[in-house]
TORBAMI-776036 format. One record per residue (C-alpha): residue number from 1; residue in three letters; chain; x, y, z. Coordinates in pm, whole numbers, plus 50000, padded with zeros to 5 digits. Layout:
{node NUM,"ALA","A",{X,Y,Z}},
...
end
This chain:
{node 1,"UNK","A",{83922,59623,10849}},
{node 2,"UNK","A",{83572,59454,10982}},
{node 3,"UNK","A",{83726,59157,10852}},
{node 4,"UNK","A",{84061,59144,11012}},
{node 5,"UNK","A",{83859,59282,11298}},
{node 6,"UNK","A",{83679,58947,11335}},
{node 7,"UNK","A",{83976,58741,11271}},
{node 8,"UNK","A",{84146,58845,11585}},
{node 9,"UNK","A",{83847,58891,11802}},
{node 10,"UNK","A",{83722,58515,11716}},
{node 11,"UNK","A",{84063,58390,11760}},
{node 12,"UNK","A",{84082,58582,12155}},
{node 13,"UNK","A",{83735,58412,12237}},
{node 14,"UNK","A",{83834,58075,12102}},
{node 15,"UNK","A",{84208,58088,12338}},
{node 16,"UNK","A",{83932,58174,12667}},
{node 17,"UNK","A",{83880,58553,12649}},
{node 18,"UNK","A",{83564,58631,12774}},
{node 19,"UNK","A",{83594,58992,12653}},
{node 20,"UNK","A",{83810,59182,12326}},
{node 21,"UNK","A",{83827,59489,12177}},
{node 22,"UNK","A",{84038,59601,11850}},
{node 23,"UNK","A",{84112,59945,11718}},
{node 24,"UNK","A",{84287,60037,11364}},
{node 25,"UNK","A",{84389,60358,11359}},
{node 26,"UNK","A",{84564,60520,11061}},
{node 27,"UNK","A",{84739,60863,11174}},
{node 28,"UNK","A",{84902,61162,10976}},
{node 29,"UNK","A",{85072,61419,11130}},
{node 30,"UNK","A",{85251,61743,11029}},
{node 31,"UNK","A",{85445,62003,11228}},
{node 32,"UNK","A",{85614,62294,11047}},
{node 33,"UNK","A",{85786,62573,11279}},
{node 34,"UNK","A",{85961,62901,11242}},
{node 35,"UNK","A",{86191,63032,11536}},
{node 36,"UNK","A",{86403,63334,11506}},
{node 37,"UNK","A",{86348,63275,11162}},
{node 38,"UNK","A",{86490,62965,11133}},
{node 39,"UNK","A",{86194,62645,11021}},
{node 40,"UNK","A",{86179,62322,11042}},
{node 41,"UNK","A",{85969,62080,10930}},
{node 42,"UNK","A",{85830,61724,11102}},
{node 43,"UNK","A",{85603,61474,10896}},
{node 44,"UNK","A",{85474,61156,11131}},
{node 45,"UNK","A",{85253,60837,11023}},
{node 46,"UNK","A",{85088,60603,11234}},
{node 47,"UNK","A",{84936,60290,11103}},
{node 48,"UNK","A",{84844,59971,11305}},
{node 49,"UNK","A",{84599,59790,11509}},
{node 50,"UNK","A",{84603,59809,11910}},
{node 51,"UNK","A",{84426,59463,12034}},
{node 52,"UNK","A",{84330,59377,12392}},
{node 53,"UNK","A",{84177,59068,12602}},
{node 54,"UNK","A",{84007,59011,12932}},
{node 55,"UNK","A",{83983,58716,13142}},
{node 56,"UNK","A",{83796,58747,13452}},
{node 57,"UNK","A",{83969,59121,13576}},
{node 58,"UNK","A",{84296,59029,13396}},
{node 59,"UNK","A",{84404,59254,13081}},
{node 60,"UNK","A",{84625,59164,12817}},
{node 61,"UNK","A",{84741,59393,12517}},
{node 62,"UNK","A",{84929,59401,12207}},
{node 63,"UNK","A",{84994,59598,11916}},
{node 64,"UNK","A",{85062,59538,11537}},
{node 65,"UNK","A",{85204,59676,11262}},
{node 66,"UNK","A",{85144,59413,11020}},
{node 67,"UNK","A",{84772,59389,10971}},
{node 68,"UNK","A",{84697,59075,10795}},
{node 69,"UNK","A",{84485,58785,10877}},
{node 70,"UNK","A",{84798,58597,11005}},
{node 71,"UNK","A",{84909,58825,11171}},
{node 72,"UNK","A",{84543,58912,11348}},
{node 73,"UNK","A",{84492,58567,11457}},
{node 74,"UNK","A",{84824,58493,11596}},
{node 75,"UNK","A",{84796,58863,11797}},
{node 76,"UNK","A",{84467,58733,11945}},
{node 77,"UNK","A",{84531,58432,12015}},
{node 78,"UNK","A",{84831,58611,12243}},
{node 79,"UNK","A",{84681,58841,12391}},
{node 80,"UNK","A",{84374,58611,12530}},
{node 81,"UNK","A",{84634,58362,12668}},
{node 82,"UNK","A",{84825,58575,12849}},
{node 83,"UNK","A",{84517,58755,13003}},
{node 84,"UNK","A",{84374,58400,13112}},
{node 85,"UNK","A",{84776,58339,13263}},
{node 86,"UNK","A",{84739,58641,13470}},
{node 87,"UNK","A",{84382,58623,13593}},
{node 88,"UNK","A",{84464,58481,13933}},
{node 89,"UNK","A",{84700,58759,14002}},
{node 90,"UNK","A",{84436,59042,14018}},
{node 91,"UNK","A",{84282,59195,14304}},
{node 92,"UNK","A",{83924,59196,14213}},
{node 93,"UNK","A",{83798,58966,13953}},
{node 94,"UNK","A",{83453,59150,13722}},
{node 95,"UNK","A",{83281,59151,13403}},
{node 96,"UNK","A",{83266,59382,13088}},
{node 97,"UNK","A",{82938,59465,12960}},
{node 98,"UNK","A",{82825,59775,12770}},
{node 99,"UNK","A",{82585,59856,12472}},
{node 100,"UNK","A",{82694,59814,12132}},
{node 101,"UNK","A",{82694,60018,11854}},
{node 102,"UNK","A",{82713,60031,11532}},
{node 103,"UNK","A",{82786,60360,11324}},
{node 104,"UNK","A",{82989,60577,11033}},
{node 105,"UNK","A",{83062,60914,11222}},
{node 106,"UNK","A",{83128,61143,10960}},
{node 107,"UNK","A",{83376,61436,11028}},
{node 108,"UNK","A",{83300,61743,10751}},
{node 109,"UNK","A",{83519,62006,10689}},
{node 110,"UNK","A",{83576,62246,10446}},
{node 111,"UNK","A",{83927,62257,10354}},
{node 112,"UNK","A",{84051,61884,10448}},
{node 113,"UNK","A",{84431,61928,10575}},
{node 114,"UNK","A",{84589,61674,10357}},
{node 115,"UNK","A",{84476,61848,10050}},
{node 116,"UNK","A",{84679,62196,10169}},
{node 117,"UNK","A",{85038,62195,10014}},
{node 118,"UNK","A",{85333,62201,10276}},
{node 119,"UNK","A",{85460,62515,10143}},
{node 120,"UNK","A",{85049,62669,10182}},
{node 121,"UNK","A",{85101,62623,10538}},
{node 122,"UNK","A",{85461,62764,10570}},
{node 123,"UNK","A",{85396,63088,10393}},
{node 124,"UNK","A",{85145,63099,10631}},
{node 125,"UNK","A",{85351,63016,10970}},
{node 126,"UNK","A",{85617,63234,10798}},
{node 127,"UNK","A",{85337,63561,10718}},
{node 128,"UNK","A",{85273,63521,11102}},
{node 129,"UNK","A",{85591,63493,11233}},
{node 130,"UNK","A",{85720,63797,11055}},
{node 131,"UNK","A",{85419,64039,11134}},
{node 132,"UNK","A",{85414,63971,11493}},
{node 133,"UNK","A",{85843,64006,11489}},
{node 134,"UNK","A",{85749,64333,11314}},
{node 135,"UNK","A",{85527,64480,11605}},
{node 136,"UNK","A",{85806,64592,11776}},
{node 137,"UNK","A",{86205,64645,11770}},
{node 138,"UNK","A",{86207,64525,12161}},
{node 139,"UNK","A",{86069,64192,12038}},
{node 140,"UNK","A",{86382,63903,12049}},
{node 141,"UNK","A",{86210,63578,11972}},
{node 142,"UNK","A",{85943,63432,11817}},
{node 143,"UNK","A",{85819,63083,11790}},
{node 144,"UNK","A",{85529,63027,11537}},
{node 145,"UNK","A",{85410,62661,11558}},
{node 146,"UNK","A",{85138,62492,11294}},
{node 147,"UNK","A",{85086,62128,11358}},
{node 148,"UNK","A",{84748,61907,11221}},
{node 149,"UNK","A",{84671,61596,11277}},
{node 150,"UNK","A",{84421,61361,11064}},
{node 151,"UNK","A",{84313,60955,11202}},
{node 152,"UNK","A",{84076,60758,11093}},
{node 153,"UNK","A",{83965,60490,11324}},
{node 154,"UNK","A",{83765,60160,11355}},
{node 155,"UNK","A",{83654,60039,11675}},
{node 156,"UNK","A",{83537,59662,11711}},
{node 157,"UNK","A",{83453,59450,12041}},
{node 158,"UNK","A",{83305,59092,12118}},
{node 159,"UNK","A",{82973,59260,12261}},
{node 160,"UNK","A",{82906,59344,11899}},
{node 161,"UNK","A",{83047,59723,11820}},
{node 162,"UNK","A",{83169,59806,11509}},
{node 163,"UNK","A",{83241,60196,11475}},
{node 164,"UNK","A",{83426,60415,11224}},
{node 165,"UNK","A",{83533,60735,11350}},
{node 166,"UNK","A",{83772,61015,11170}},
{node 167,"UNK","A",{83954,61338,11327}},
{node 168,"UNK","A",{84061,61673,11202}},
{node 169,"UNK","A",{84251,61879,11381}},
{node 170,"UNK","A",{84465,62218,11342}},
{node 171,"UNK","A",{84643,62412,11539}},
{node 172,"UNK","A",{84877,62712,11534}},
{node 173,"UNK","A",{85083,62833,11807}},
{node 174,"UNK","A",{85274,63129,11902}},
{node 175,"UNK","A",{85528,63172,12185}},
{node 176,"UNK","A",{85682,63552,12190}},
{node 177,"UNK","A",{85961,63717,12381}},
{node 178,"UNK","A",{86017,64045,12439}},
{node 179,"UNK","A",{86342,64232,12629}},
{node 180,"UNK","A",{86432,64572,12748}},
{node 181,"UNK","A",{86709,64701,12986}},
{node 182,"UNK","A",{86747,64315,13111}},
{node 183,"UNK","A",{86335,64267,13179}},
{node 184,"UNK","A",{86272,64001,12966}},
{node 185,"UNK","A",{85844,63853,12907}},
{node 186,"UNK","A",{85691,63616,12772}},
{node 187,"UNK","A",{85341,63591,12572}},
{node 188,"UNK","A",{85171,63343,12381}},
{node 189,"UNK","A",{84825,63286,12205}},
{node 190,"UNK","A",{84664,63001,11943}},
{node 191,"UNK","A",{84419,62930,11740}},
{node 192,"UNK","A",{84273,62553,11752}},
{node 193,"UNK","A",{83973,62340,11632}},
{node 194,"UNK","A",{83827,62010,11522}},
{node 195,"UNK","A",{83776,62082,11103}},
{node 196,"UNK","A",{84009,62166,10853}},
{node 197,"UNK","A",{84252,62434,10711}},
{node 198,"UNK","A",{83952,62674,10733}},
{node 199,"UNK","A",{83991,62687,11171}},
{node 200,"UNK","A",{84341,62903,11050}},
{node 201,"UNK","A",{84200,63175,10917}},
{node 202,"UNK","A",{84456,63369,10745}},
{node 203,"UNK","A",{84283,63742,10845}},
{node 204,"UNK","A",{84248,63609,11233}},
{node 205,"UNK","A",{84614,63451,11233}},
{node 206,"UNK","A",{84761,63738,11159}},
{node 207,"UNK","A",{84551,63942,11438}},
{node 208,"UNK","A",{84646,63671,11673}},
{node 209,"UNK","A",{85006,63727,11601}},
{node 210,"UNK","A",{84962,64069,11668}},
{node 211,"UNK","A",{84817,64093,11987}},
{node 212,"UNK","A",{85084,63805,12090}},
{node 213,"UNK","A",{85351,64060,12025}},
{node 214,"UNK","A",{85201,64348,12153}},
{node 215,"UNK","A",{85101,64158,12510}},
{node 216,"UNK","A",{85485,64073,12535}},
{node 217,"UNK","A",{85570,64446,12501}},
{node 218,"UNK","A",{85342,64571,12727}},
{node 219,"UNK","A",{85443,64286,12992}},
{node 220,"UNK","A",{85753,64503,13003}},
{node 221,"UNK","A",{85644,64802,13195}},
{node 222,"UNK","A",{85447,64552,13429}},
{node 223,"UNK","A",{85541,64527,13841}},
{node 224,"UNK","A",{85556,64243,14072}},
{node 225,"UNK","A",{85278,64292,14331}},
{node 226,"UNK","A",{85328,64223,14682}},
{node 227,"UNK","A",{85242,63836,14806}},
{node 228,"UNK","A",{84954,63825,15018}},
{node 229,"UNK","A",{84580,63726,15078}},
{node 230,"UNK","A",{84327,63913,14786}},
{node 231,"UNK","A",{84027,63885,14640}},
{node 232,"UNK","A",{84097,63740,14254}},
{node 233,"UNK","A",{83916,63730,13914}},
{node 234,"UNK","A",{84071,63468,13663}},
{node 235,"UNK","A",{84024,63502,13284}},
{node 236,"UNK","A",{83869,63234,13094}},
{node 237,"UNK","A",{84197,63077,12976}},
{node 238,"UNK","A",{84324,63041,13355}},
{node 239,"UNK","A",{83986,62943,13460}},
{node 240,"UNK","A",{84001,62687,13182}},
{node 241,"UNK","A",{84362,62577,13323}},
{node 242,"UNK","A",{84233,62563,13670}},
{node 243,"UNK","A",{83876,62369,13592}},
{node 244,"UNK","A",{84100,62106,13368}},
{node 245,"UNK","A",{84396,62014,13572}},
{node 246,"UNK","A",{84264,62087,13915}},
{node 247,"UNK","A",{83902,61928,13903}},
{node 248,"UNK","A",{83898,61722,13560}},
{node 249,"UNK","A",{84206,61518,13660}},
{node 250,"UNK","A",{84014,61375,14001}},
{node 251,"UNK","A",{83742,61306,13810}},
{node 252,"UNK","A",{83873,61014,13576}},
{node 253,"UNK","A",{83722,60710,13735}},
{node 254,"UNK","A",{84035,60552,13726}},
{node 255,"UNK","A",{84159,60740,13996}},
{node 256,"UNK","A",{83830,60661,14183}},
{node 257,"UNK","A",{83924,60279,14151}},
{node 258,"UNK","A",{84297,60366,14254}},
{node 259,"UNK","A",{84155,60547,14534}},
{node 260,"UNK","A",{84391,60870,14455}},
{node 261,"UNK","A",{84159,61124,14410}},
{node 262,"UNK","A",{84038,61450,14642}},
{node 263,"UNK","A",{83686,61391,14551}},
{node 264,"UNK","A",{83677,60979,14668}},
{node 265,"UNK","A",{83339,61006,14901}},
{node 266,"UNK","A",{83192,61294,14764}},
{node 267,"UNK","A",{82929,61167,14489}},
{node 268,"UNK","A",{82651,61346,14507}},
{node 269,"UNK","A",{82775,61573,14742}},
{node 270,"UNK","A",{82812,61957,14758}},
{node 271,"UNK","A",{83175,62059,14654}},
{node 272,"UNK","A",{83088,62384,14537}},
{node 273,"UNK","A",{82801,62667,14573}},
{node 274,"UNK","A",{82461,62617,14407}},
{node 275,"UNK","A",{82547,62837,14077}},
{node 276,"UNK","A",{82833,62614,14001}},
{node 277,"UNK","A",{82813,62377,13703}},
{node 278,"UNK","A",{83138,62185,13603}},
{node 279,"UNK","A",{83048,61968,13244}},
{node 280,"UNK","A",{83295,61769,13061}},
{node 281,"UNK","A",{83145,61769,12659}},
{node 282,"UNK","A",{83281,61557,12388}},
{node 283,"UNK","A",{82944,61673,12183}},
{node 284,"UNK","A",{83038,61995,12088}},
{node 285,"UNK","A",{83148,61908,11714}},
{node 286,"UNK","A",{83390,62214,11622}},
{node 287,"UNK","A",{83544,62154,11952}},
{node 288,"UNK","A",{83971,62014,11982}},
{node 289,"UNK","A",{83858,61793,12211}},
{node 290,"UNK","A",{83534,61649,12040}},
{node 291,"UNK","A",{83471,61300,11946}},
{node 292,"UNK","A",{83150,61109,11898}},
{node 293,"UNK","A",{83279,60742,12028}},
{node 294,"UNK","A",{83572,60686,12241}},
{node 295,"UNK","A",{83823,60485,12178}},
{node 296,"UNK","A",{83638,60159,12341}},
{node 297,"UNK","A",{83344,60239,12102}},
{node 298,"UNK","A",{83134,60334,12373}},
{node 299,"UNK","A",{82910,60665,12218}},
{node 300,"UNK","A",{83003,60946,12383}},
{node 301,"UNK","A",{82767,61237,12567}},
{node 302,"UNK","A",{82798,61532,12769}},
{node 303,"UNK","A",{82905,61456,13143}},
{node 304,"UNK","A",{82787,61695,13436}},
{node 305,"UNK","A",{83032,61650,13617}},
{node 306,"UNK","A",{82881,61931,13887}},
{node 307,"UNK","A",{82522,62014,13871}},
{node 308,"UNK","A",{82413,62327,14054}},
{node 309,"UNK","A",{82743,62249,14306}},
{node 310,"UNK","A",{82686,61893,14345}},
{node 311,"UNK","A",{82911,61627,14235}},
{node 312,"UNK","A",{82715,61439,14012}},
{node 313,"UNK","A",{82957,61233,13710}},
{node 314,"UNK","A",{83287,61076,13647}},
{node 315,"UNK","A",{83466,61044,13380}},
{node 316,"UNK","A",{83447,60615,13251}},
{node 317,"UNK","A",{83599,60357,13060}},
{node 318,"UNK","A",{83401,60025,13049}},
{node 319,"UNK","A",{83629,59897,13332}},
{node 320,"UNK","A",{83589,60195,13561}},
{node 321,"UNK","A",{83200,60149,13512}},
{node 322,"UNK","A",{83209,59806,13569}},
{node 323,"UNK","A",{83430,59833,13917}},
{node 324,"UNK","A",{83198,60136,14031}},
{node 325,"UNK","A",{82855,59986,13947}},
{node 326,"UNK","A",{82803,60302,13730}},
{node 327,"UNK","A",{82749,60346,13334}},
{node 328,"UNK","A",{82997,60345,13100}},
{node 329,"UNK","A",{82998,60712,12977}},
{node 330,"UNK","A",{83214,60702,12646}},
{node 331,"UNK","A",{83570,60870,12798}},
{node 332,"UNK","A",{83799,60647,12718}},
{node 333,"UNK","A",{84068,60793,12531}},
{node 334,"UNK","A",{84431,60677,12406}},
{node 335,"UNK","A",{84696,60833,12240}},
{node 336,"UNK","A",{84728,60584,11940}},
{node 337,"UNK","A",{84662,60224,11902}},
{node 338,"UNK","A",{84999,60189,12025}},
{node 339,"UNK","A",{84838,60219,12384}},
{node 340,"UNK","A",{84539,60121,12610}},
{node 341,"UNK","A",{84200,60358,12659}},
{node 342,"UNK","A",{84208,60504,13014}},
{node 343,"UNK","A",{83964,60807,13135}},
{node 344,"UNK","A",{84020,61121,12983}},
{node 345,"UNK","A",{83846,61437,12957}},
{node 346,"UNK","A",{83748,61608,12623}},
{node 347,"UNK","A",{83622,61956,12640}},
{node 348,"UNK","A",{83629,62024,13044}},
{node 349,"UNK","A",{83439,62361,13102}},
{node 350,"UNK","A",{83298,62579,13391}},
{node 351,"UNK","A",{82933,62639,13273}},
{node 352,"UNK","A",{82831,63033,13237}},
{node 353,"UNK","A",{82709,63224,13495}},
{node 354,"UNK","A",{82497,63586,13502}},
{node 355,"UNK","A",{82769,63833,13582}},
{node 356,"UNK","A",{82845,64054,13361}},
{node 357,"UNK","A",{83244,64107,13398}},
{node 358,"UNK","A",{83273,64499,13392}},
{node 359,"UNK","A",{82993,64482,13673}},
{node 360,"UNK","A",{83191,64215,13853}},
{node 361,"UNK","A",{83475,64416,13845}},
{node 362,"UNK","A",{83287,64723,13979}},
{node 363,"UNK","A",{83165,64561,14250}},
{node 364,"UNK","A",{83472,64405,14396}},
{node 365,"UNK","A",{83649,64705,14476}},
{node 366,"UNK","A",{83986,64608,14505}},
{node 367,"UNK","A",{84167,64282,14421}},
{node 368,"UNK","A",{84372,64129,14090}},
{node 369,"UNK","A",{84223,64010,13780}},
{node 370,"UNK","A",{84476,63688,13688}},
{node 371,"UNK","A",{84517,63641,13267}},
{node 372,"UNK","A",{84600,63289,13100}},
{node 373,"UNK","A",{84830,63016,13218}},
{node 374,"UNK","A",{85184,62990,13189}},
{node 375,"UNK","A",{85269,62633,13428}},
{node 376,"UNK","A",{85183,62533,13751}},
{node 377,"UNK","A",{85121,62120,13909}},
{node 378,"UNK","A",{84829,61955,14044}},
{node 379,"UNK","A",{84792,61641,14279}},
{node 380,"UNK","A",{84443,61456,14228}},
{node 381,"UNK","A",{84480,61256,14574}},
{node 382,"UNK","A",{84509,61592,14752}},
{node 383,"UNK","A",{84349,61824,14497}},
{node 384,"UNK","A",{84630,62075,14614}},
{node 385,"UNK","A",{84756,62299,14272}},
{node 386,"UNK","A",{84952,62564,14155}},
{node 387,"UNK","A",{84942,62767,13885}},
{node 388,"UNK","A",{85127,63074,13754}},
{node 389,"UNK","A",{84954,63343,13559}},
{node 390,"UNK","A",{85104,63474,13277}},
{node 391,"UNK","A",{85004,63865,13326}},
{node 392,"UNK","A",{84711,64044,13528}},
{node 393,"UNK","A",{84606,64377,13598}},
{node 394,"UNK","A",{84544,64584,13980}},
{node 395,"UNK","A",{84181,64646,14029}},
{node 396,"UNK","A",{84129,64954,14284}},
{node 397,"UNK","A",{83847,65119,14327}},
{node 398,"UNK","A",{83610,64906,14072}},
{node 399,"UNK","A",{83870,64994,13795}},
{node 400,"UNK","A",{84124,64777,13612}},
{node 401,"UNK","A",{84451,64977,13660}},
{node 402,"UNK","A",{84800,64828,13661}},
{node 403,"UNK","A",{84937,64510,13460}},
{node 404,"UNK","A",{85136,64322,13686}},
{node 405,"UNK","A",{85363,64003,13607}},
{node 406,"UNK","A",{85539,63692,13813}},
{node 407,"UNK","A",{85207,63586,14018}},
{node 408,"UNK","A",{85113,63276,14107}},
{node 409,"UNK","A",{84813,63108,14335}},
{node 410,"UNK","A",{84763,62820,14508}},
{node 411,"UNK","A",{84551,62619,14695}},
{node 412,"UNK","A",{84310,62320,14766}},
{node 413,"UNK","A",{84084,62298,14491}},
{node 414,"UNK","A",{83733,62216,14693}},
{node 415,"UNK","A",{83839,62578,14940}},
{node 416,"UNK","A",{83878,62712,14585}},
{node 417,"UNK","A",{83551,62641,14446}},
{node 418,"UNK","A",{83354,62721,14760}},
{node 419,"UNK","A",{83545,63037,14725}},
{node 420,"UNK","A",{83388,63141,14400}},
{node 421,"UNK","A",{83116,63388,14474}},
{node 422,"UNK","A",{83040,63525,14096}},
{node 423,"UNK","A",{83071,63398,13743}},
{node 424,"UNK","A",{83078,63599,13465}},
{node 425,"UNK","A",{82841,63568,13103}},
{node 426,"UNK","A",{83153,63569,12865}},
{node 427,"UNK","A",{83329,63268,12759}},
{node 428,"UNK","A",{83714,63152,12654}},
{node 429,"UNK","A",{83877,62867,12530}},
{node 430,"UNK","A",{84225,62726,12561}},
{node 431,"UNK","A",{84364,62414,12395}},
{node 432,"UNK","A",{84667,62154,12458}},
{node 433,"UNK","A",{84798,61808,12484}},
{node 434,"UNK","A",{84744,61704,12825}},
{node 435,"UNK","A",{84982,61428,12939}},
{node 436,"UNK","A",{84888,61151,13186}},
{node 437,"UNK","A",{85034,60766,13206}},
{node 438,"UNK","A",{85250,60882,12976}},
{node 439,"UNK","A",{84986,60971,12694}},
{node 440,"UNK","A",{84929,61286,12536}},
{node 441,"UNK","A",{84591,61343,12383}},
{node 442,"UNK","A",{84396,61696,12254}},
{node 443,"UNK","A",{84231,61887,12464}},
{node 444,"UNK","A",{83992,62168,12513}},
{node 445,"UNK","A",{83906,62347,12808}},
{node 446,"UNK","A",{83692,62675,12889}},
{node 447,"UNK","A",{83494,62909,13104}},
{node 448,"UNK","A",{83400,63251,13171}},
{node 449,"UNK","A",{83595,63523,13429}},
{node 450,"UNK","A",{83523,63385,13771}},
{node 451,"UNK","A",{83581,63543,14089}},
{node 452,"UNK","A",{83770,63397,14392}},
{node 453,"UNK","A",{83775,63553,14735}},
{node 454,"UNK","A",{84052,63555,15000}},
{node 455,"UNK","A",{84289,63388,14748}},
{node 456,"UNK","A",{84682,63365,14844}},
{node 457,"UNK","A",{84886,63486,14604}},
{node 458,"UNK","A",{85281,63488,14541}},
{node 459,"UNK","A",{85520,63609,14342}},
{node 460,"UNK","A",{85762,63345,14149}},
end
């Protein structure tokens, strides 16, 4: 690949590019599913190189399938040319600059996916999928989803990078419905990591199914509570949901340079009280959405993205940097070479706090505790959201009493964190694909309980 690699780079520099990048990426993916007993089975490959040139603020990219020298040259010597066509048509005309590096990031697991037979991870799907059916007669659908995907990556540039990089990642999902004199819930819980088979452990799948099933039967003696103005604790995983698509999102430096973000002006300002800490953390190496380069080959590190309330990082690609005078910061992320690297967040967390969530509880009296995500919308430019929680419980009196269904909040998401007057000591996780520009990458996002006063809440 170096060598290929240098064929197309040389060949962009020689037609006038003053800057090129190249990434070969060689993908597996597998997707096995069981619903209502019923499974099906997807198998995916990727294999190509994803090649771009820049002329003076101008981009030009192209892909290819066919990765011979031929073939490299001629795609470089494209790409370059068309770049130095365009580059009186853009706004603002810049430079790329960056470090280089030059590394072999080595991914180990355990149990590598590829070497697990198809039918391994069926039984497995099909152990879960029966169990949690099995929890209860009033359950009438289940949806057990394993999926994995494997790349292995190179990532070269003209400022001198040259970076191998490989990925690991399983997931199992389950989606459960439960029905009874025409009330009809919905649960659903996963398990996720960066590593191999071994993140699915067979004991803690089957527990997972479990407690899936058994959250979708007790969603059925749940009430509606009355819309209004209360005082709210959110779980980790809607917490996670709320730090990721409410905050993260406006802090992609791309939507600095588009000027469509909430937070435009507010760089080392105060958007939050002093015990907040937002980080975004591609570092953390068992993590979904963990990575040690990014897909420009720019090394990645942890991003505070709030420091003790104060605004303090963005999320960059090399051309964000360059446009905002900052330092490229390794988050450039694409779904396959089949695209371009734009800003993207990894693992997007609220830091812990020193509540502990019992005594949080106690001490707000009265209010809702809101439990994991089921949909909702943001908008960066206004930073306005909504999300719907999938369950929560009453508190009255410092005491968790009872589970109530169909809530949703909403809000601005700067009143929101400048609402938050206690964070607990605990921590969650919940995982995805999150979608933007029409690319879906892995995620990860986290947090602990966190409470919210004077939220408004609704019922859907």
């Amino acid at each position: 690949m170096e060598d290929l690699a240098e064929i197309a780079i040389q060949a962009a520099l020689n037609a006038g590019a003053s800057f090129v990048d190249i990434r070969f990426e060689e993908t597996h993916k597998t997707k096995l599913e069981i619903s209502d007993g019923v499974s099906k089975t997807s198998l995916g490959q990727l294999k190509g190189a994803g090649i771009r040139a820049f002329v003076d603020g101008a981009w030009a990219f192209a892909q290819s399938a066919e990765l011979t020298p031929a073939s490299m040259k001629r795609t470089g010597q494209q790409v370059a040319l068309t770049a130095w066509a365009i580059r009186d048509r853009v706004a603002e005309k810049f430079d790329i600059s960056g470090p280089a590096f030059q590394d072999k990031a080595s991914l180990k697991v355990k149990q590598k996916l590829q070497d697990v037979p198809l039918e391994d991870k069926m039984s497995l799907v099909r152990m879960v999928d029966d169990e949690a059916r099995a929890v209860d007669s009033r359950i009438v659908n289940t949806r057990t989803t394993y999926s994995d995907i494997t790349t292995q990556l190179f990532i070269s540039n003209s400022l001198g990078t040259r970076v191998w990089m490989a990925n690991s990642l399983p997931r199992l999902l389950l989606k459960i419905t439960a029905k009874e004199n025409g009330v009809q819930q919905r649960s659903w819980g996963q398990m996720f990591g960066r590593g191999g088979f071994e993140i699915i452990d067979e004991t803690e799948a089957r527990e997972t199914g479990q407690k899936v099933a058994k959250l979708a039967i007790d969603l059925l003696a749940s009430k509606a509570p009355k819309g209004g103005t209360y005082d709210v604790i959110v779980n980790p995983r809607l917490n996670a949901a709320m730090v990721h698509e409410a905050f993260g999102h406006p802090c992609e430096a791309d939507n600095w340079v588009a000027q469509t973000t909430v937070l435009e002006g507010k760089l080392g300002k105060q958007v939050g009280p002093e015990f907040l800490n937002l980080s975004d953390d591609p570092t953390i190496s068992s993590w979904r959405g963990s990575f040690e380069y990014d897909w420009e080959g720019t090394k990645t590190r942890k991003r505070c993205l709030v420091k003790d309330g104060i605004l303090t990082d963005l999320l960059h690609s090399l051309e964000t940097a360059a446009l905002l005078g900052m330092d490229p910061n390794g988050a450039a992320r694409c779904q396959s070479f089949m695209f371009q690297p734009i800003p993207r967040m990894s693992n997007t967390l609220m830091e812990r706090g020193e509540w502990n969530v019992d005594e949080m509880i106690a001490d707000m009296r009265d209010g809702i505790l809101l439990c994991d995500y089921n949909y909702g919308y943001t908008d960066s430019s206004k930073g306005q959201f909504m999300f719907q929680a999938n369950h929560g419980y009453l508190i009255e009196k410092g005491e968790k009493t009872q589970m109530i269904r169909d809530v949703s909040l909403a809000g601005q998401i700067l009143e929101f964190l400048n609402k938050i007057d206690a964070i607990g000591d605990d921590f969650g996780m919940s995982a995805g694909m999150c979608g933007k520009a029409n690319q879906l990458i892995p995620d990860n996002s986290g947090g602990p309980h966190a409470r919210i006063r004077q939220v408004p809440l609704g019922g859907m």
